[in-house]
PLY file of the C-alpha trace (Angstrom):
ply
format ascii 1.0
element vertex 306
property float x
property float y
property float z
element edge 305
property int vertex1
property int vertex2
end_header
43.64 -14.10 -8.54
44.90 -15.25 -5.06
46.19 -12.11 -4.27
42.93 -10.09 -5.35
40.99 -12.11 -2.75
43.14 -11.59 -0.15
43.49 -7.75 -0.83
39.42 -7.87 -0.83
39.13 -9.82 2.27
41.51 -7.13 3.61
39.72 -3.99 2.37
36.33 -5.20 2.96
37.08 -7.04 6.57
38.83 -3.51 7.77
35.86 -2.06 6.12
33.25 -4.28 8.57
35.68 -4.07 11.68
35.83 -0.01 11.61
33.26 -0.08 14.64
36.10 -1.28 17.12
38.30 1.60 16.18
35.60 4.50 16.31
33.94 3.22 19.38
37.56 4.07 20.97
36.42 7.78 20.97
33.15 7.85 21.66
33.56 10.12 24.27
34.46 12.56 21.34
31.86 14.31 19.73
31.38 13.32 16.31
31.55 16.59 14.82
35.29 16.36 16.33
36.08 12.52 15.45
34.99 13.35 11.58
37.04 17.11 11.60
40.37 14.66 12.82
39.58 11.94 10.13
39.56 14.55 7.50
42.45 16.45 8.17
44.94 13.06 8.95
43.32 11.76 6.29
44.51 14.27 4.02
47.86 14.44 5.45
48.66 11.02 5.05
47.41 10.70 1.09
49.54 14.31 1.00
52.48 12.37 2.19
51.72 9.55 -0.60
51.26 12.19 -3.09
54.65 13.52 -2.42
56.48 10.43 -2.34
55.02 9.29 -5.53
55.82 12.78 -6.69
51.99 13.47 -8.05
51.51 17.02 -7.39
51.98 18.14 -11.01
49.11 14.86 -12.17
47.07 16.02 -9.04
46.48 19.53 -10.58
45.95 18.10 -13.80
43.02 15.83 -13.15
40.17 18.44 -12.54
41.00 21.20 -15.02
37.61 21.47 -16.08
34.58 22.53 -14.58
32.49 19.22 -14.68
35.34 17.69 -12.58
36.24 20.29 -9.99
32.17 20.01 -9.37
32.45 16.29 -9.05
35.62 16.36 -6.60
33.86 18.87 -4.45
30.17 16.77 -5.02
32.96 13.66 -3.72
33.69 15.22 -0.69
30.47 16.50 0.81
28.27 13.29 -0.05
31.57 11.04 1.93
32.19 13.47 4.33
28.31 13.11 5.08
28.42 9.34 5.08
31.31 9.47 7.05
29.96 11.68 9.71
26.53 9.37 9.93
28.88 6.40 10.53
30.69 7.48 13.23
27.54 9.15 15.01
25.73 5.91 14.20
28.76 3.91 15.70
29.02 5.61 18.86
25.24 6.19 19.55
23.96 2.67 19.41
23.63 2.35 15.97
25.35 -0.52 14.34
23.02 -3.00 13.15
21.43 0.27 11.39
24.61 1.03 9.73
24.94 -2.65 8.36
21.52 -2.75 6.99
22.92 0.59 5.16
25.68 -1.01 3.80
23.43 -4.04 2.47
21.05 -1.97 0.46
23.63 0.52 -0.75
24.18 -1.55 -3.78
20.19 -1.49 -4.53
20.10 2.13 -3.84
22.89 3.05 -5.60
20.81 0.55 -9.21
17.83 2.82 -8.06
20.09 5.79 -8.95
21.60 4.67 -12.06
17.94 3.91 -13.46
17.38 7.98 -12.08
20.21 9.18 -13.24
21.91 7.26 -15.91
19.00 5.83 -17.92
20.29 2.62 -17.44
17.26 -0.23 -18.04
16.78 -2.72 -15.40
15.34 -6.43 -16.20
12.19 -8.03 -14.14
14.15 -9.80 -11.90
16.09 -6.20 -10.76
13.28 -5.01 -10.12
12.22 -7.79 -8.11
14.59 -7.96 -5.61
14.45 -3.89 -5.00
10.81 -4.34 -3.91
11.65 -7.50 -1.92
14.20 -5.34 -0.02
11.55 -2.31 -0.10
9.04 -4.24 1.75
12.44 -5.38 4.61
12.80 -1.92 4.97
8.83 -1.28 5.33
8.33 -4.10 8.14
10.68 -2.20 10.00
9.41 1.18 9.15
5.95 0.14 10.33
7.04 -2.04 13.20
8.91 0.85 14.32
6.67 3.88 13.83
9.54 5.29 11.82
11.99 4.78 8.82
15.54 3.20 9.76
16.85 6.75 8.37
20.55 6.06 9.62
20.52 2.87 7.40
18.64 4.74 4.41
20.58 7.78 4.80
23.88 5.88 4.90
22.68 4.04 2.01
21.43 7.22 -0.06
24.67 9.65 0.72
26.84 6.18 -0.43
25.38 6.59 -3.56
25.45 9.73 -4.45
29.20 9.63 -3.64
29.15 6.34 -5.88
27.60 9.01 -8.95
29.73 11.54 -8.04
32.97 9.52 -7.95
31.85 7.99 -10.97
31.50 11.34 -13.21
35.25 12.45 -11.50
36.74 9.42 -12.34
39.63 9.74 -10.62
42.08 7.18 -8.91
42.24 6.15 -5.55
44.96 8.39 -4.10
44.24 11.29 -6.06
40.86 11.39 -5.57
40.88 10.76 -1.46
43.23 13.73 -1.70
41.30 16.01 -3.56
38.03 14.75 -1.64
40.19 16.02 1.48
41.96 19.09 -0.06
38.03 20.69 -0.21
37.05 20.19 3.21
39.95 20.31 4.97
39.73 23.65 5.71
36.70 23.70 6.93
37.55 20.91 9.18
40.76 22.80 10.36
38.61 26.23 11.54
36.28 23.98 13.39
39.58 21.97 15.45
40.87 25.45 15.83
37.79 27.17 17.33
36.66 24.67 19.61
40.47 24.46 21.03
39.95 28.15 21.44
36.88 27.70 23.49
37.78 24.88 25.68
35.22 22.39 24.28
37.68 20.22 22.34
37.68 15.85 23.52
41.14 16.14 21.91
42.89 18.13 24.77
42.21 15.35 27.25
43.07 12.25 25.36
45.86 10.07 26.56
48.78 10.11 24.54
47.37 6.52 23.34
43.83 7.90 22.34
45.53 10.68 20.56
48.40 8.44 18.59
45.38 6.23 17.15
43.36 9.09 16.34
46.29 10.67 14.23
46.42 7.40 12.78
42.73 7.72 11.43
44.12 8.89 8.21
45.96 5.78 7.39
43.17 4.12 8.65
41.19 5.65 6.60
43.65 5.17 3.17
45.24 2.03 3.78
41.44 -0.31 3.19
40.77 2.00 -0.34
44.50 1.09 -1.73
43.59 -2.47 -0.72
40.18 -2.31 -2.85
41.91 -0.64 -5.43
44.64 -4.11 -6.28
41.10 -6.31 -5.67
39.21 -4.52 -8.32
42.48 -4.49 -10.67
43.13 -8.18 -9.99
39.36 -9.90 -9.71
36.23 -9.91 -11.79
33.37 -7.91 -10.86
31.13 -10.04 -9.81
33.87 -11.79 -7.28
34.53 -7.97 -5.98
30.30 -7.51 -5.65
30.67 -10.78 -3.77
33.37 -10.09 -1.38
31.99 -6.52 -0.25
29.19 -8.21 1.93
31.87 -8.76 4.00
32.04 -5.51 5.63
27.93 -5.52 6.92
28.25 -8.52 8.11
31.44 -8.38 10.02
29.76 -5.06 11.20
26.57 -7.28 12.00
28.23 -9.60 13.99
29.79 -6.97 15.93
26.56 -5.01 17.18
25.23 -8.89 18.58
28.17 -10.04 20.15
30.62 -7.56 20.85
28.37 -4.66 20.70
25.09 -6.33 22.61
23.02 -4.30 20.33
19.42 -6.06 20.28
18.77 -7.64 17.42
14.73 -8.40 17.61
12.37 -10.69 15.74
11.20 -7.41 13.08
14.72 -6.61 12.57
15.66 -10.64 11.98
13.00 -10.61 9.61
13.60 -7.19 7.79
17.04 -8.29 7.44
15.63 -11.57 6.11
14.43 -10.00 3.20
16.93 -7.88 2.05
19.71 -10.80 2.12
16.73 -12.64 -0.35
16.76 -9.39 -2.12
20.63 -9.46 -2.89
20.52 -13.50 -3.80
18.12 -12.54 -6.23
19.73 -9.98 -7.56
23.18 -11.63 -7.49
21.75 -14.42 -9.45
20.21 -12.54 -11.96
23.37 -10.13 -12.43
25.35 -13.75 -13.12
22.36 -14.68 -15.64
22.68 -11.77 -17.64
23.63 -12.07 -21.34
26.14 -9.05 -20.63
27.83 -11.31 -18.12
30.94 -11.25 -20.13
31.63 -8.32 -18.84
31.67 -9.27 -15.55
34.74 -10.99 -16.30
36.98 -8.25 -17.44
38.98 -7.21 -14.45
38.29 -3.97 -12.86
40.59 -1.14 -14.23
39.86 1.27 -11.69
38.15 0.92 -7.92
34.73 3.53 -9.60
34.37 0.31 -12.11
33.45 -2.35 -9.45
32.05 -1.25 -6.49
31.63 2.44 -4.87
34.57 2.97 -2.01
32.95 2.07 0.92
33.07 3.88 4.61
0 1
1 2
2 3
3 4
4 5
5 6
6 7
7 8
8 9
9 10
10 11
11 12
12 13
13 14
14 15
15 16
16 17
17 18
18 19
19 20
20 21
21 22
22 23
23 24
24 25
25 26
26 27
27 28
28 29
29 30
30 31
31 32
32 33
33 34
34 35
35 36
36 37
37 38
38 39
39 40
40 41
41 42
42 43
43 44
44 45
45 46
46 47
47 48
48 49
49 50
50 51
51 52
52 53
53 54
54 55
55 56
56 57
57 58
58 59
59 60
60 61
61 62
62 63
63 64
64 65
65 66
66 67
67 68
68 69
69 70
70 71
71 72
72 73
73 74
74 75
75 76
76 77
77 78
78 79
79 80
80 81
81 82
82 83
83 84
84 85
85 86
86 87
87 88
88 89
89 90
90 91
91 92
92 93
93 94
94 95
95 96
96 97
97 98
98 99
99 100
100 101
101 102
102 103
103 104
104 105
105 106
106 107
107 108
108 109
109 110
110 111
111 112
112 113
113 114
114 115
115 116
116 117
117 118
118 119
119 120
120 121
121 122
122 123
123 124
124 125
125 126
126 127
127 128
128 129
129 130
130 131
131 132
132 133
133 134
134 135
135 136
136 137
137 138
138 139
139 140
140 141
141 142
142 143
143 144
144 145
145 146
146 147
147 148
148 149
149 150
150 151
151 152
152 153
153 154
154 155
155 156
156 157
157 158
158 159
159 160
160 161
161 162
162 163
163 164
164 165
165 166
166 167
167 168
168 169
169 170
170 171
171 172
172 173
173 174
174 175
175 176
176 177
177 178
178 179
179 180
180 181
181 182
182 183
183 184
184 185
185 186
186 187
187 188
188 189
189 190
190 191
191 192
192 193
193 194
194 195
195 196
196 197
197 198
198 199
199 200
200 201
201 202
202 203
203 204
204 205
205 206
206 207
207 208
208 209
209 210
210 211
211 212
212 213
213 214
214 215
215 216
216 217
217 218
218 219
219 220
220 221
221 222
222 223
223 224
224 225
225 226
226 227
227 228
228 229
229 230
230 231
231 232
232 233
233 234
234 235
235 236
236 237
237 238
238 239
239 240
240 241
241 242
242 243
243 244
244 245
245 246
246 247
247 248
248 249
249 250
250 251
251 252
252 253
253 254
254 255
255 256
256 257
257 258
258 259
259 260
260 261
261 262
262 263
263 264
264 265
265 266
266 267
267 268
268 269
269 270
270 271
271 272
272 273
273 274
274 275
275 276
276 277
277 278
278 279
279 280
280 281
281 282
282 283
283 284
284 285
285 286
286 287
287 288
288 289
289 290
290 291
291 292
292 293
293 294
294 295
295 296
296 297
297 298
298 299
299 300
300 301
301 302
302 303
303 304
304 305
């Protein structure tokens, strides 16, 4: 149990921190930033593969059709998210990507109700129109919808579905979520190194080390989620992951000097009532048992985050 919290706290804290790391490139273009994260990314869980000799399973695992569509359903909703995070990172955006990362867990009930029949009780229901109206006092107060934070929140769970219907593991999925847009990501380096418009050529040797290292980055807080969800019950891994918006929340105020105003305090307000409510009424429920099985597999507990 000890060690399940700790990998949590890791996973989910490296999770909430990530703003430090991409803010070290936001002279980049985020187009660029996301096209390096994919391909390291896939280079280092290629390098895993190989060492853990998994080539042979890694073929295996999506020999029919409804899985190959999954993987490559996977890897456009997170490539998506990830691309949103970075701009959102490096344009002024944090606070909006942590009020993403709150409601992603009510979005992502919204979609099972949408897409997997499942049945929600009153107090569910509840605490998705208290964080409705959070998001509407800022939608009105603003003159617009927070659409990084929705949009973050909406392309987080879809890749939550999708991952759920490929059901595969951490390291073979991440590489087969790479494998399909790696090449994309690859012509795009390529031709903008061709034209002279790539950040990457005038990096310092530091900038371009840590950027390399966005793949293990990247890996190393999923593998960490992975021993949490094997090793804690599911409603200690729901707990833990509100780790990562607020670590990210603290960041934009006092690192960041984002401005957090009154609307925002109060918007905010009501979607942390929101997920008490919920949280208490998921620990109510008469299927709470089941909350107590240990997580077999990451897709089980809670949707891989960032």
């Amino acid at each position: 149990m000890k060690q399940g919290i700790v990998y949590g706290i890791l996973s989910y804290l490296a999770w909430g921190l990530l703003p430090l790391y991409w803010r070290l490139f936001e002279t980049m273009p985020a187009w660029e930033i996301l096209a390096h994260r994919i391909l390291w990314s896939f280079v280092f869980v290629a390098v895993l593969v190989t060492a853990a000799k998994r080539w042979k399973q890694l073929k295996g695992v999506i020999a029919d059709r409804k899985s190959k569509i999954a993987v490559v359903l996977c890897s456009v909703f997170i490539s998506t998210n990830w691309f949103l995070f970075i701009w959102a990172v490096n344009n002024g955006h944090v606070i909006e990507t942590s009020l993403g990362y709150y409601i992603n867990p009510l979005i992502s009930v919204i979609f099972a109700v949408i897409f997997l029949k499942e049945r929600l009780g009153l107090g569910q229901w509840i605490s998705i129109l208290i964080a409705g109206t959070g998001v509407l006092i800022m939608a009105v107060q603003y003159g617009h919808i927070p659409w990084v934070s929705i949009s973050l929140a909406i392309s987080f769970a879809l890749y939550g579905l999708a991952k759920k219907a490929a059901n595969l593991d951490v390291l073979l999925g991440l590489t087969w979520e790479t494998i399909v847009v790696c090449p994309v990501s690859i012509i795009y380096l390529v031709f903008i190194q061709s034209q002279g418009t790539a950040a990457f050529s005038s990096l310092s040797g530091l900038s371009i080390a840590l950027l390399l290292a966005s793949g293990a980055v990247t890996a190393l807080p999923l593998f960490w989620f992975a021993q949490a969800a094997k090793r804690l019950p599911l409603s200690m891994v729901g707990f833990i992951q509100y780790l990562a918006p607020t670590a990210s929340l603290l960041l934009a105020i006092f690192v960041f000097h984002e401005p957090f105003t009154q609307t925002q305090l109060i918007s905010f307000s009501f979607i942390w009532l929101a997920l008490i409510v919920y949280s208490i009424v998921s620990f109510r429920k008469p299927h709470a048992d089941n909350n107590r099985k240990p997580a077999t597999t990451p897709q089980q507990a809670v949707p891989i985050k960032r």
